[in-house]
C-alpha positions as CSV (number, residue, x, y, z in Angstrom):
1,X,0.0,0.0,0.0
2,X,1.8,3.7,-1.2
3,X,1.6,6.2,1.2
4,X,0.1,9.2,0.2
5,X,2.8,11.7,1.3
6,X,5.3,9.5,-0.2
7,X,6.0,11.6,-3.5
8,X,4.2,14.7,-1.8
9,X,7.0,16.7,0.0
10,X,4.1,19.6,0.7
11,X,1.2,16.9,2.2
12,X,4.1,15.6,4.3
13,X,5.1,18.6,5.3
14,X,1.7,19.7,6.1
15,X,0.5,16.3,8.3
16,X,4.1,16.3,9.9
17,X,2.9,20.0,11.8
18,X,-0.7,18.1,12.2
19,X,1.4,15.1,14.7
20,X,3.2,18.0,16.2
21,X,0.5,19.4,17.6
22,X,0.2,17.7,20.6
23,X,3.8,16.9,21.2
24,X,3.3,21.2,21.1
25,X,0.4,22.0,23.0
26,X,1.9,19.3,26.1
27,X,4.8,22.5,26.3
28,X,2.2,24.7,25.7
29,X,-0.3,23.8,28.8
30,X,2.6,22.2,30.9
31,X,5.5,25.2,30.3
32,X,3.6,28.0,29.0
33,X,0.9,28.1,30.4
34,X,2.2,26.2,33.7
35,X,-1.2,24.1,33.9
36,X,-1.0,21.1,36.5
37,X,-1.2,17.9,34.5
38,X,-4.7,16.8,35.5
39,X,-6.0,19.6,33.9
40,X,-3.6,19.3,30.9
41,X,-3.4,16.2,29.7
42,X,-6.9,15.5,29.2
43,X,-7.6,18.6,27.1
44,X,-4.3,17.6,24.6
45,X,-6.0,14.2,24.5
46,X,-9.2,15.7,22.9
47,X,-6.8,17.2,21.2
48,X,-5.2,14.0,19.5
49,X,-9.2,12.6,19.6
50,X,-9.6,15.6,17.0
51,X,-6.8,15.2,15.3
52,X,-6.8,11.4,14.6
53,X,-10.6,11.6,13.8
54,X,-10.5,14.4,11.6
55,X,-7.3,14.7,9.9
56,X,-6.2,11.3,9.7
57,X,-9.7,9.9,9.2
58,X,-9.1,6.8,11.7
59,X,-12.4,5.3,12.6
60,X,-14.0,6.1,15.6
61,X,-13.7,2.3,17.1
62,X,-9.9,2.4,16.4
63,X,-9.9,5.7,18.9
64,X,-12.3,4.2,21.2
65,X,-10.6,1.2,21.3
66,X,-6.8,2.9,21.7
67,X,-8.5,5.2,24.6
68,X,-9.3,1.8,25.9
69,X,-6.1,0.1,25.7
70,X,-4.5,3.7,27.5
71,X,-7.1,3.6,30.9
72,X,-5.6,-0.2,31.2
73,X,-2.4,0.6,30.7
74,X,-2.7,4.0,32.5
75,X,-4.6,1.5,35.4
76,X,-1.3,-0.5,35.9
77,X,0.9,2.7,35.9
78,X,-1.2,3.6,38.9
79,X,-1.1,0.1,40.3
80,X,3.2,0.0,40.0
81,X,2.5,3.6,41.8
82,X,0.6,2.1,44.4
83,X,2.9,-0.3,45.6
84,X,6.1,2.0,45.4
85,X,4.3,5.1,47.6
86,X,2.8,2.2,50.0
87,X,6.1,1.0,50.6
88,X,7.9,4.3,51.5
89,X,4.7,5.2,53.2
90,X,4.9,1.8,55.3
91,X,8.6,2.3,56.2
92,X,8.0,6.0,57.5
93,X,5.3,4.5,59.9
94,X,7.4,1.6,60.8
95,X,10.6,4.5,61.7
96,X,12.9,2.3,59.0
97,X,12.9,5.2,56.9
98,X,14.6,7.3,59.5
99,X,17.1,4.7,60.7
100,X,18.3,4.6,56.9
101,X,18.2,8.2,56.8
102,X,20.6,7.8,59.9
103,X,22.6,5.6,58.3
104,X,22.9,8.0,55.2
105,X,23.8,10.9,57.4
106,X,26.7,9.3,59.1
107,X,28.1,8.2,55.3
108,X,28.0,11.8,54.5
109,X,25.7,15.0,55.5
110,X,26.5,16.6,52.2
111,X,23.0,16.4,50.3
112,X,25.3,16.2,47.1
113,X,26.8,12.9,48.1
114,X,23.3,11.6,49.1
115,X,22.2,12.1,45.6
116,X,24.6,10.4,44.1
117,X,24.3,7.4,46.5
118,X,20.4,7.4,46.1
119,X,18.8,8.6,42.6
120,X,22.0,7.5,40.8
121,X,23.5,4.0,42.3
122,X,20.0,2.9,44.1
123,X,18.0,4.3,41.2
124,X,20.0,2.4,38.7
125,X,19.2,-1.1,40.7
126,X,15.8,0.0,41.2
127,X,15.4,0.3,36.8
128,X,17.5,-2.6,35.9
129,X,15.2,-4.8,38.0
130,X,11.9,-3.1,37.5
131,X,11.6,-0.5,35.1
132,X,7.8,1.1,34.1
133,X,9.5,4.7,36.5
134,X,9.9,2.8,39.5
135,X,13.4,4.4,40.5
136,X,12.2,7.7,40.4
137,X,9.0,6.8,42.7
138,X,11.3,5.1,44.7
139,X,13.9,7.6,45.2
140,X,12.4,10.9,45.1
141,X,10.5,10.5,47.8
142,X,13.1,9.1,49.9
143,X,15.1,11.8,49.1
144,X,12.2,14.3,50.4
145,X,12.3,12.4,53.5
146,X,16.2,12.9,54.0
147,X,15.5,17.1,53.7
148,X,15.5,17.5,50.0
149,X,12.8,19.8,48.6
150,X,10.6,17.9,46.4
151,X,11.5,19.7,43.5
152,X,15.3,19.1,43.7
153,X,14.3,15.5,44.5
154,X,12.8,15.1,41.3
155,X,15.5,16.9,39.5
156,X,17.8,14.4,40.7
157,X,15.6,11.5,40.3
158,X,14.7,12.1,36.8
159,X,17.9,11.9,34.9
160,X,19.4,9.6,36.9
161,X,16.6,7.2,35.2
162,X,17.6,8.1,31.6
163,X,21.0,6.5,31.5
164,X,20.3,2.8,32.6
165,X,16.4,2.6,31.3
166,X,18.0,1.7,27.6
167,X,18.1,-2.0,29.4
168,X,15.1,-1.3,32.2
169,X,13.2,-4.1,33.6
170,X,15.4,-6.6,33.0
171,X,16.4,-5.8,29.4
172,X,12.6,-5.3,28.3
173,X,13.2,-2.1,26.3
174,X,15.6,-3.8,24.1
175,X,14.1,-7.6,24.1
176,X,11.0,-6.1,23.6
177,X,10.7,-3.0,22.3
178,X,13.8,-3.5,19.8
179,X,12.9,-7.7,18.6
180,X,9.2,-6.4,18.3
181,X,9.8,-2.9,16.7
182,X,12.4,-4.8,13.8
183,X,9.7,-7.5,13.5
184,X,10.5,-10.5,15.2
185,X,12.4,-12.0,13.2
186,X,9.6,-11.6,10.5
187,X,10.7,-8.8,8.2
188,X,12.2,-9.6,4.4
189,X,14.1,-5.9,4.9
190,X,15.6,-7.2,8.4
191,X,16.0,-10.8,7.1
192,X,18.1,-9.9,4.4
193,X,20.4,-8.0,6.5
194,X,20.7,-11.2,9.0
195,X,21.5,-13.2,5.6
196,X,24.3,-10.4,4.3
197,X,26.1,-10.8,8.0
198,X,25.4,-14.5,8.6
199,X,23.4,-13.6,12.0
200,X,20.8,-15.5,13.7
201,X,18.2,-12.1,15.2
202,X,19.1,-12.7,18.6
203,X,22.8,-12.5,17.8
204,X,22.1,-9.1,16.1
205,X,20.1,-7.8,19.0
206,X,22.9,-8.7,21.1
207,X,25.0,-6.7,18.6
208,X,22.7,-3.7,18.9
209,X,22.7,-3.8,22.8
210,X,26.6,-3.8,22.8
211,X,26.6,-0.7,21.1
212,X,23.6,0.5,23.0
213,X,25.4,0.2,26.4
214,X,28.5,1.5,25.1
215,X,27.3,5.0,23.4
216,X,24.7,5.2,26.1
217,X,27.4,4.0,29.5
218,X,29.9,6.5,27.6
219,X,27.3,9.5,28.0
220,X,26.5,8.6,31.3
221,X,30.0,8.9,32.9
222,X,28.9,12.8,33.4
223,X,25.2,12.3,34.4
224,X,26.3,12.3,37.8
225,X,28.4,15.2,38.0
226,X,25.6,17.0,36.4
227,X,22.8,16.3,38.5
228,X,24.7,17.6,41.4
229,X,25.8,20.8,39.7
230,X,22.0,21.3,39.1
231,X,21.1,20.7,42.5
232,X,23.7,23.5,43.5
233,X,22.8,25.9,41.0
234,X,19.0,25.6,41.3
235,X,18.4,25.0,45.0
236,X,21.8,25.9,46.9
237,X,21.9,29.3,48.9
238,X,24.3,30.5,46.1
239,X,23.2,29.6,42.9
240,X,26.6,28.5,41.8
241,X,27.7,25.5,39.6
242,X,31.0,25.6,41.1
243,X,29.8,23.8,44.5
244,X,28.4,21.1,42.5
245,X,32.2,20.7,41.1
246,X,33.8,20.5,44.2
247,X,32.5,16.8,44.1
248,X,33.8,15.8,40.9
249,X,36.3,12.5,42.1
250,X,33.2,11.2,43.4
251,X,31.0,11.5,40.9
252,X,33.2,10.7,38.1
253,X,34.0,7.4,40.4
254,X,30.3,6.9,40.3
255,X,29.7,7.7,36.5
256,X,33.3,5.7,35.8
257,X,32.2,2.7,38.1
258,X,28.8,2.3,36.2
259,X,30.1,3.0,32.8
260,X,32.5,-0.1,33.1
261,X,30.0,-2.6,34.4
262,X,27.8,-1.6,32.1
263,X,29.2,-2.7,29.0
264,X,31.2,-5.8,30.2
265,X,27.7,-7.4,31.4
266,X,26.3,-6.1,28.0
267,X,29.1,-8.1,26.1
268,X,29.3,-11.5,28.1
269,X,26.1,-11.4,30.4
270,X,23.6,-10.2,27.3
271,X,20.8,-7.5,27.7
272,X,18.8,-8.5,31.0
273,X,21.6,-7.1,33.9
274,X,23.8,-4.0,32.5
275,X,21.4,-1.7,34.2
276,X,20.8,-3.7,37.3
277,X,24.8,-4.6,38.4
278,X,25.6,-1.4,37.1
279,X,24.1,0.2,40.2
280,X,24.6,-2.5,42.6
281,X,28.8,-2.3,41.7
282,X,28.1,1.5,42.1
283,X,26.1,1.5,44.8
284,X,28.8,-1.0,47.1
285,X,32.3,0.7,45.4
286,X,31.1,4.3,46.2
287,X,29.4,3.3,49.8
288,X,33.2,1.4,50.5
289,X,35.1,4.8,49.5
290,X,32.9,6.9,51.4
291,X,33.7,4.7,54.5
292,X,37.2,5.0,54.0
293,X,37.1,8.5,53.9
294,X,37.9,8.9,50.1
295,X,36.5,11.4,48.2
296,X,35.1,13.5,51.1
297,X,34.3,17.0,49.9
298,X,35.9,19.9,52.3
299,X,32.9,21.5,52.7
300,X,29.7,20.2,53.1
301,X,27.0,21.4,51.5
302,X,23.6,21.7,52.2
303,X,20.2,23.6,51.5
304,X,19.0,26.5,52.6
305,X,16.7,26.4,55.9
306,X,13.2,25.2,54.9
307,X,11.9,28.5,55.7
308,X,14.0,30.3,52.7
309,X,12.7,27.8,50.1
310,X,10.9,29.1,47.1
311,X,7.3,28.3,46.9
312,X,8.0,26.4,43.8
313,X,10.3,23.8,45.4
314,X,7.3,22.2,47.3
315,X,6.3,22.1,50.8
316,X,8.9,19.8,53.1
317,X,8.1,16.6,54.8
318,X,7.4,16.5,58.4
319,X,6.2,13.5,59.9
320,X,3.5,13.4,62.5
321,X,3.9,10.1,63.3
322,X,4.7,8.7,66.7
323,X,8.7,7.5,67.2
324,X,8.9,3.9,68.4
325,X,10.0,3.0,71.9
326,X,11.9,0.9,70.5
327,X,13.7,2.0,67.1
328,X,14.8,-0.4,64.3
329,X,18.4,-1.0,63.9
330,X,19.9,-0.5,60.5
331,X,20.0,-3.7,59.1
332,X,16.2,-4.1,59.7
333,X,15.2,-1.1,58.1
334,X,17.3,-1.9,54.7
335,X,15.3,-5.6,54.8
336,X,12.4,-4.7,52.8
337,X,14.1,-2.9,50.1
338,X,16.9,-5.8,50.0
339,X,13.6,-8.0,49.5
340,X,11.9,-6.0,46.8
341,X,15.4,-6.4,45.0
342,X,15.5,-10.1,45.3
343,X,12.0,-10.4,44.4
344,X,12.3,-8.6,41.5
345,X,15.1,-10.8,40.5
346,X,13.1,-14.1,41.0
347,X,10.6,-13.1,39.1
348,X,12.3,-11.2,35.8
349,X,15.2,-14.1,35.2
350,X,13.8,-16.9,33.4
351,X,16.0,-19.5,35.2
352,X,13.3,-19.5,37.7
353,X,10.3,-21.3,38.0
354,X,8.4,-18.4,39.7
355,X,8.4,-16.3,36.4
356,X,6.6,-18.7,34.1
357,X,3.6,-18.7,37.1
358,X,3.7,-15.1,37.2
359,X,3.3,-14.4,33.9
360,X,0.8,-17.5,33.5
361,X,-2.0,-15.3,35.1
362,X,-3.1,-13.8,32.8
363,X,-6.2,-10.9,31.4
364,X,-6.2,-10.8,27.6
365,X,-8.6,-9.0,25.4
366,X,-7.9,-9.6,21.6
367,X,-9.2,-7.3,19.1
368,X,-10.9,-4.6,21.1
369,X,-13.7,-3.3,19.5
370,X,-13.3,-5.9,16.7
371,X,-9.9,-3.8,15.8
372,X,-6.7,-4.9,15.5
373,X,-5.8,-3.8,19.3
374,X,-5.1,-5.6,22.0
375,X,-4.2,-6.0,25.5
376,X,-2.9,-7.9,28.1
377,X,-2.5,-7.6,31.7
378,X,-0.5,-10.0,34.2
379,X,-0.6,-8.3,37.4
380,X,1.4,-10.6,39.3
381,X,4.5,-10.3,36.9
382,X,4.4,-6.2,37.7
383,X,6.3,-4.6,40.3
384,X,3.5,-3.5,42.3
385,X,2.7,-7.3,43.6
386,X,6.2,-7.2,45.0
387,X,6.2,-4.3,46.5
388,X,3.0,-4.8,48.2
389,X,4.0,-8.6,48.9
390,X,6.9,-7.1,51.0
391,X,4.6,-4.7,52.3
392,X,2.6,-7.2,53.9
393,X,6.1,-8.7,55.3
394,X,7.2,-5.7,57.0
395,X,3.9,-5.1,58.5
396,X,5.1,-8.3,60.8
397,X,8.7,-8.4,60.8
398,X,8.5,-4.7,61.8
399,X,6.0,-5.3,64.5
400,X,3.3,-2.5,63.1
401,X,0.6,-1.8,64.8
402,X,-3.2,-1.2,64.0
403,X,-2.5,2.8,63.1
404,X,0.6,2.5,61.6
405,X,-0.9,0.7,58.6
406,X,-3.8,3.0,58.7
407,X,-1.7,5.8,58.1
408,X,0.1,4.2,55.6
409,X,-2.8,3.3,53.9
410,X,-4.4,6.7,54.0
411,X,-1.5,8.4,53.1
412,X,-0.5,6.6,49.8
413,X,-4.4,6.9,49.0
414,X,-4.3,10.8,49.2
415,X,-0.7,10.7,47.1
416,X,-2.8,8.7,44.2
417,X,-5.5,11.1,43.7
418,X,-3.9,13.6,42.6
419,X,-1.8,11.4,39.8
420,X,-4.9,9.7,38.6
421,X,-6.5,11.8,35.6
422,X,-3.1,13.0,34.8
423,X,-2.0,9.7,34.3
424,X,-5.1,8.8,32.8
425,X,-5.2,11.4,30.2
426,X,-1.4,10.9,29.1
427,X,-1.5,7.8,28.7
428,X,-4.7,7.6,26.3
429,X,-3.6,10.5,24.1
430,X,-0.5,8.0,23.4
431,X,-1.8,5.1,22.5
432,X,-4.5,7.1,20.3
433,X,-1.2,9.2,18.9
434,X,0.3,5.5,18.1
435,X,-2.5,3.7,17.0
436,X,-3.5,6.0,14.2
437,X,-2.3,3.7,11.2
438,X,-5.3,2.3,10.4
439,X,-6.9,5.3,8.5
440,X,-8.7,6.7,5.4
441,X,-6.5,8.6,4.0
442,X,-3.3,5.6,3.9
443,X,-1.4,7.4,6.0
444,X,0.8,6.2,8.0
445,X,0.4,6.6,12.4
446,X,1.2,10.1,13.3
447,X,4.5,9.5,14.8
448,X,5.6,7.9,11.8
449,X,4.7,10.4,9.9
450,X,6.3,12.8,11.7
451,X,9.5,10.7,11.8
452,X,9.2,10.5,8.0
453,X,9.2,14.3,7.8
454,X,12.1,15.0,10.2
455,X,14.6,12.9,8.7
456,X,13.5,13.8,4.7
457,X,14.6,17.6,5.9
458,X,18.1,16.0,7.5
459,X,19.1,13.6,5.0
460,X,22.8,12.4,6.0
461,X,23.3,14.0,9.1
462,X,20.3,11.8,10.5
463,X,22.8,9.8,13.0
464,X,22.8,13.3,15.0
465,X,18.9,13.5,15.1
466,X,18.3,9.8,15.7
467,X,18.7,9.4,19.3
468,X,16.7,13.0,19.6
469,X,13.4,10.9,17.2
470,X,14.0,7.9,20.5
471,X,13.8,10.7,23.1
472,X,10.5,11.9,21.5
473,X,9.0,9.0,21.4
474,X,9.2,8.0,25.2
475,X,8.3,11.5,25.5
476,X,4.8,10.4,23.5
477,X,4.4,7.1,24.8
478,X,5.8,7.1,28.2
479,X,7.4,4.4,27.7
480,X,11.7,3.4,25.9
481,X,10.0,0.0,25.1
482,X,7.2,1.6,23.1
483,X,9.6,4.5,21.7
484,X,11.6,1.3,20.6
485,X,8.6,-0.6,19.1
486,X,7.4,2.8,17.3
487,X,10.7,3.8,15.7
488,X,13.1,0.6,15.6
489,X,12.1,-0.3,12.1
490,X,12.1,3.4,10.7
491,X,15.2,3.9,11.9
492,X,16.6,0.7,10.2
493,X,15.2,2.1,7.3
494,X,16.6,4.9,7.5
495,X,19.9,3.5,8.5
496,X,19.4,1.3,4.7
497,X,18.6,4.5,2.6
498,X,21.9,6.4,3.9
499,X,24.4,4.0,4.2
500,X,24.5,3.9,7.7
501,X,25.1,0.4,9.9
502,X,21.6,-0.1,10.9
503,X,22.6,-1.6,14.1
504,X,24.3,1.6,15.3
505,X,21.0,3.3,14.1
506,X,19.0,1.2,16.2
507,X,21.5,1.7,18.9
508,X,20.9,5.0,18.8
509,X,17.0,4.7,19.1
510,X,17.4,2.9,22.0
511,X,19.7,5.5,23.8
512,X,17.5,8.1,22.5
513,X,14.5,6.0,24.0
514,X,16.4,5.7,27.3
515,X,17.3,9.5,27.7
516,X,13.8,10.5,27.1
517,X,12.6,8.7,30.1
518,X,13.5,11.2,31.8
519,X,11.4,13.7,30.2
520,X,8.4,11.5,29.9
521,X,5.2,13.0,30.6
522,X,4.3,10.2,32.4
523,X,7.4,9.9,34.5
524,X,7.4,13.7,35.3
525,X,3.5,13.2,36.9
526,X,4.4,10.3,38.4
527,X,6.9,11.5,40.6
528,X,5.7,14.9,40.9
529,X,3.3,13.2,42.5
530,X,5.2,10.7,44.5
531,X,6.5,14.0,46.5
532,X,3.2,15.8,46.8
533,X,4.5,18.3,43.9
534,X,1.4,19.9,42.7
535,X,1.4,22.5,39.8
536,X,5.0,21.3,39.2
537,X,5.0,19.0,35.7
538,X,5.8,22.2,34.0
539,X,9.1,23.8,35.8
540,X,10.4,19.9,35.9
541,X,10.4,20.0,32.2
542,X,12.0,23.1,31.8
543,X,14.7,22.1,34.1
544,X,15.0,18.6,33.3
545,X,15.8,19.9,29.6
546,X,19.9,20.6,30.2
547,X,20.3,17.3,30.9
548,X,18.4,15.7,27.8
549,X,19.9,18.2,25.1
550,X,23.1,17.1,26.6
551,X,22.2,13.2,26.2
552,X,20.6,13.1,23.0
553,X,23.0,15.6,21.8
554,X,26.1,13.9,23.2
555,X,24.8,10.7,21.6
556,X,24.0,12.3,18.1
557,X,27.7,13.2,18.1
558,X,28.9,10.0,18.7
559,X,26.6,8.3,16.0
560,X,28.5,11.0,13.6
561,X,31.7,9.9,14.4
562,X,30.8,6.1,14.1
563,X,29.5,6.4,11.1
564,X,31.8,7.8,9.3
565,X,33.9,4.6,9.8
């Protein structure tokens, strides 16, 4: 079937602005106009409703039934969110949450340190073995409870996730997103390449995730150093850059440390584990120099008083609950999240029999709306059941009584509500963005048409752009593993029509994919609110920007250089 805007450069120029539109009017309402997220994401998804209805010309079942497949998906978003805020929620109440803050404080005071440590080696864990944004729910609000104000907590959280998602939830973005987006194995264009290198598909998507964790671990050997320059320049007493320099060894250790594990699991472990021992090598080499006394700043540095803050960085934490009589030693408190890790492990690494049950219950509904969606849902195989399994557990082996879990209920409820049409409306508006293909006008789905007309304006310099069209489409989607099914194949192509190696094209997709987590519109309500951030989706994407144009851009740079070799 020919396109229509194939041999058209004005109609694809024209319905390229038309799938713009509500990748604009998201900055519009968010930035702009500095709308909160419940109230803007449901207008852009009438938005995309109008668009796809009237423009494209997709039937009205294919919207309803997209709109459909978003409120379930947008349903276990909530659900992961559940679990993560019960959990912090349940360890406040228990009083583990400040017996690990303790422990923090005596590894360092300096909040730039405790950053590192949390939203960067933690955070990385947290991804590799769960994914779906769970690091930055995680995180952020643990960080809040240590003194952060929410907003820094989230500015810290957020790219932290967009170096190791590229191999999130145990490798799904790429074993997914990637196998499924080139076809499965199923494609004559993809075949053909297989036959010209005399690979089987799963040897070439082991090829892509080399180079994945290579350009990707190279970029993120700075991410550190650069969330803790933002946290000094944004939310220290001086506004300088400077003090988030002054802790340079250490963050280059961290950056170095994760970097190197990285890509030697990539290359003899496969995709599953870069992102997960990453952070755990991280995590134990930088908590080991810290002991030491290595790589101690001379000054420490901290926030202003609470009372100086800026009304924008959100309102601080301060726990009405009761202290224990008898307090919970260190060890104890770090029990449940040592649990959620080795839960999470059980259940993603196939060597196990648990995984097979958990993803044998199952909800399936084929052809919604007699189209060709569908969807799936195993709710024991998400995160959520974990964490709430281990929520359970601590409720016992941390002796909580009656109120305690009250509260903890209560509290995580409240937190929900406010996420819960946000999430709702972004998530719909992206599956009825990605869904468009079936039409009456032959088109193809909006973000392939707007991929189309990016790269017919850039031509040969594509490999700089390429991790940029991944970035914008886990900025659509919410989602590197639906970036990488929505642009894997068009960038394969594209790869083909230029003479570029289409596995370094890929690779950059998937880097692209991973950096855009962090500025995914899901990701940014989410944890916004996580903290109890309200009216703060739109200064988080401003801020969050510095470190995204220096991923995708750092990337693009280095798909230049490979190229041309």
């Amino acid at each position: 079937m020919e396109n229509i805007v194939d041999d058209h450069p004005m109609k694809l120029f024209f319905y390229t602005i038309i799938a713009l539109i509500p990748l604009i009017c998201v900055f519009f309402f968010l930035v702009i106009k500095r709308w909160p997220a419940q109230k803007a994401m449901p207008l852009v998804y009438l938005i995309t409703v109008f668009n796809a209805a009237i423009i494209w010309q997709v039937p009205i079942e294919q919207i309803m039934a997209a709109t459909i497949d978003g409120a379930i998906t947008a349903c276990q978003i909530l659900y992961i969110l559940f679990g993560a805020i019960l959990l912090l929620n349940t360890l406040v109440e228990s009083g583990a949450l400040s017996t690990i803050c303790q422990g923090l404080l005596q590894l360092s005071g300096d909040r730039r340190i405790k950053a590192i440590i949390i939203a960067w080696c933690f955070g990385s864990f947290l991804e590799g073995a769960a994914g779906f944004g769970t690091p930055a729910a995680i995180c952020a609000p643990l960080l809040v409870a240590l003194g952060f104000p929410p907003l820094a907590a989230v500015l810290v959280s957020l790219p932290a996730q967009g170096i190791p998602s590229c191999f999130g939830a145990v490798g799904t973005p790429l074993l997914l997103g990637v196998a499924t987006g080139l076809g499965l194995n199923d494609l004559p264009v993809v075949n053909q390449r297989l036959a010209e290198l005399n690979l089987t598909f799963e040897q070439y998507l082991s090829q892509i995730a080399q180079k994945t964790a290579v350009i990707h671990g190279l970029v993120g050997i700075l991410m550190p150093l650069i969330m803790v320059m933002m946290l000094t320049r944004f939310f220290g007493k001086n506004h300088s850059w400077r003090e988030g320099l002054e802790v340079w060894p250490l963050a280059l250790l961290a950056g170095f440390c994760f970097f190197l594990t990285f890509i030697l699991t990539a290359f003899f472990l496969g995709a599953e584990f870069p992102s997960l021992l990453a952070g755990l090598i991280s995590l134990i080499v930088i908590t080991l120099v810290l002991k030491r006394g290595f790589c101690q700043p001379q000054k420490v540095w901290d926030f202003p008083p609470s009372s100086e803050w800026n009304e924008t960085w959100g309102i601080p934490i301060k726990s009405t609950t009761r202290p224990r009589t008898h307090p919970i030693g260190l060890k104890k408190a770090w029990v449940p999240y040592i649990l959620v890790g080795c839960l999470l492990i059980l259940s993603r690494l196939p060597i196990f029999p648990v995984r097979a049950f958990l993803l044998s219950v199952k909800w399936q509904w084929n052809n919604i709306l007699e189209t060709p969606i569908s969807t799936i849902v195993q709710p024991l195989y998400l995160p959520a059941s974990s964490f709430i399994l281990v929520v359970v557990i601590t409720y016992f082996f941390h002796y909580m009584g009656k109120q305690r879990i009250i509260n903890s209920l209560s509290r995580t409820f409240l937190t929900l509500k406010n996420a819960t049409i946000a999430t709702l409306g972004a998530v719909s508006l992206a599956t009825v963005f990605v869904n468009s293909e079936i039409n009456a006008l032959e088109l193809k789905s909006m973000p392939l048409t707007l991929a189309m007309g990016i790269s017919h304006l850039l031509g040969g310099i594509w490999p700089l752009f390429a991790p940029l069209m991944g970035a914008i489409g886990t900025f659509i989607a919410g989602s590197t593993t639906v970036s990488n099914m929505m642009f894997s194949l068009f960038q394969f192509g594209v790869a083909e029509q230029t003479g570029t190696l289409q596995s370094l094209m890929v690779a950059l997709q998937a880097g692209g994919s991973s950096s855009g987590s962090m500025f995914s519109i899901n990701n940014i309500v989410s944890v916004c609110a996580t903290v109890g951030l309200i009216r703060g989706e739109g200064l988080v994407i401003q801020r969050v920007l510095l470190p995204l144009i220096y991923c995708v851009l750092a990337e693009g740079l280095i798909g230049i250089f490979l190229s041309r070799f």
